[in-house]
VOBA-741526 format. One record per residue (C-alpha): x, y, z. Coordinates in steps of 0.05 Angstrom, whole numbers, plus 5000, padded with zeros to 4 digits. Layout:
XYZ;...
END
This chain:
500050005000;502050754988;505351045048;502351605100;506252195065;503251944990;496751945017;496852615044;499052854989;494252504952;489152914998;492453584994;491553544921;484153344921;483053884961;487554354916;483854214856;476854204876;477454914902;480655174847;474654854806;469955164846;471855724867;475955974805;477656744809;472456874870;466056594896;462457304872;455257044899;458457144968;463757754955;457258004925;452758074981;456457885035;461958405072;468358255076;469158275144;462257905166;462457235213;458056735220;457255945253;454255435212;452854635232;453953995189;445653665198;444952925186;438252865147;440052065135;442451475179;448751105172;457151155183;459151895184;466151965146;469252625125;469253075186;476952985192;477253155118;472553725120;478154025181;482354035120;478854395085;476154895131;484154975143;485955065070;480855595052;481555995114;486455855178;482456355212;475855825215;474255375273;470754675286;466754575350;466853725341;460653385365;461752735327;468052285297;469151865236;465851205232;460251415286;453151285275;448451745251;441551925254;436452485227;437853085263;445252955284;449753545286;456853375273;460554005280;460154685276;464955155247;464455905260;468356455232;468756855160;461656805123;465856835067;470356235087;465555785103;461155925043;466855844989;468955145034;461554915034;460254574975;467554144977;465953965051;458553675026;460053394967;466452945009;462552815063;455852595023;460252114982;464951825035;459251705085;455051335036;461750815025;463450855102;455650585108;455250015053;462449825089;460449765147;453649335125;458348815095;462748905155;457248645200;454748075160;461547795157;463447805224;465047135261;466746975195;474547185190;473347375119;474848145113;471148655063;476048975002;475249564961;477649514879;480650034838;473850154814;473650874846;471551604819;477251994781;480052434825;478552254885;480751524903;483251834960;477551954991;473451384975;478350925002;478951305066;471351225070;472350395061;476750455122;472150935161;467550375148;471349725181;473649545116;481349395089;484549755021;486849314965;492049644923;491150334920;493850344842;497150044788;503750204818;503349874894;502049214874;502848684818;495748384796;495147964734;488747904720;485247504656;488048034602;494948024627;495247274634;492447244560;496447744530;503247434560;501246794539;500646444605;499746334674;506346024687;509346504644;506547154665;508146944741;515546764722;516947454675;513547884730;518547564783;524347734742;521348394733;520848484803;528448244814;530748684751;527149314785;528649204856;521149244873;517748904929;511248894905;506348324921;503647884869;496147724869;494647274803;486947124782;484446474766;478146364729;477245534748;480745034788;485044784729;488545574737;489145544815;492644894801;497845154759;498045814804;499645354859;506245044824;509445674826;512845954883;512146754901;504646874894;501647314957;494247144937;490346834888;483747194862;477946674854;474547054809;466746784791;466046244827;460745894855;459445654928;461944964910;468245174867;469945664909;470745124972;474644694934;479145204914;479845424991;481044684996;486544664945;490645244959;490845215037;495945465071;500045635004;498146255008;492046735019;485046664986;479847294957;472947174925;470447694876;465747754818;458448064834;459147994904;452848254943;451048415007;445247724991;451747274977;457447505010;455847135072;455946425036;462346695001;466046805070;462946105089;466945755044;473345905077;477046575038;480447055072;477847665027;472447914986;473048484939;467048894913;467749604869;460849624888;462949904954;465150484924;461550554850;454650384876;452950814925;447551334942;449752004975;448352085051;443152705064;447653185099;446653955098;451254565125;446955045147;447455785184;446655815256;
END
């Protein structure tokens, strides 16, 4: 995984850009009608239920735009929520908190509707020792965020991108001509680079876990479509060789019978592509 500083950065940037997009040269509905010197309090109002996530993000924010803003706290990431919750408050420039209004919303919105599907697969799972992954299959932009929310949630990052972990999935296997082969040149990759980067190789029947399984180096093997059945004796097969992850349509109606069979992950993009904004408002006190 990408390391603390990369991440912040990866943050600082997300915030960076989405002021600059909309704020541009001045928010002139506020420098309009608002003076300069006016000050104000507003509160973050759950209308919803579910995980809040993005209060520690929205701090960032509030910092970027204007140093001279403060948050009175009432709630913390990954708390529950209900209609009528206040979160925070933040008091200071009218201005300020106007132009950082529509960044802290649209974050928070977003990232609390992953922290709550999260945590719903968090909670069927448990007893199960299976844990919940997110995929790559995030919104330009702001990966960042969403797999901060996953976290918020209970649930555990897979790679964060194409560059902090090897996966050969059914294209690369194909276009390399191989299983065996594409494990073997990625090694030597690996050793030509000097990268430590773990390996996770798909396999799309038991035939390909077998030949997965007579190559040393492999971190995890994706069982990728499987049924109930196939997916046990693949558990079955690969054992202690190394570790096991289900994916492919996962729901929150299967992934129970998934964990049942014994893997140690399941992945879903749905955690963070299918998702329906949390009701939150910011709203002048």
């Amino acid at each position: 995984m990408i390391s603390k500083k990369q991440f912040e950065k990866e943050i600082d940037i997300i915030i960076a850009n989405a002021i600059r997009e909309d704020v541009g040269n001045g928010d002139h509905s506020s420098l309009a009608c608002i003076p300069e010197e006016a000050t104000g309090t507003a509160k973050l109002l759950v209308k919803d239920e579910g995980i809040i996530a993005g209060i520690d993000f929205a701090k960032q924010v509030f910092e970027y735009v204007d140093t001279g803003l403060e948050m009175d706290v009432k709630m913390k990431d990954g708390d529950k929520v209900s209609y009528g919750d206040i979160c925070f408050y933040v008091s200071g420039s009218s201005q300020s908190i106007l132009k950082a209004e529509r960044l802290v919303l649209n974050a928070m919105q977003r990232m609390s509707a992953i922290a709550s599907k999260t945590n719903k697969y968090v909670q069927l799972l448990e007893g199960t020792g299976t844990k919940i992954l997110d995929t790559r299959k995030t919104t330009p932009g702001i990966r960042a965020l969403e797999k901060w929310a996953v976290k918020i949630g209970g649930g555990e990052n897979h790679r964060f991108a194409l560059y902090d972990m090897i996966m050969l999935k059914d294209n690369h296997i194909d276009f390399c001509g191989g299983i065996t082969k594409a494990i073997e040149t990625t090694k030597t990759y690996l050793r030509e680079n000097s990268l430590d980067l773990k390996i996770i190789v798909e396999a799309r029947d038991l035939s390909e876990i077998e030949e997965i399984l007579k190559t040393e180096g492999v971190y995890r093997i994706l069982i990728d479509n499987f049924n109930y059945e196939d997916t046990r004796k693949a558990v079955d097969l690969i054992g202690d060789t190394c570790l096991t992850e289900s994916s492919g349509g996962i729901t929150l109606e299967t992934a129970r019978k998934y964990a049942e069979c014994g893997v140690d992950f399941i992945s879903s993009g749905a955690l963070t592509h299918s998702v329906y904004n949390m009701d939150l408002s910011l709203k002048a006190v």
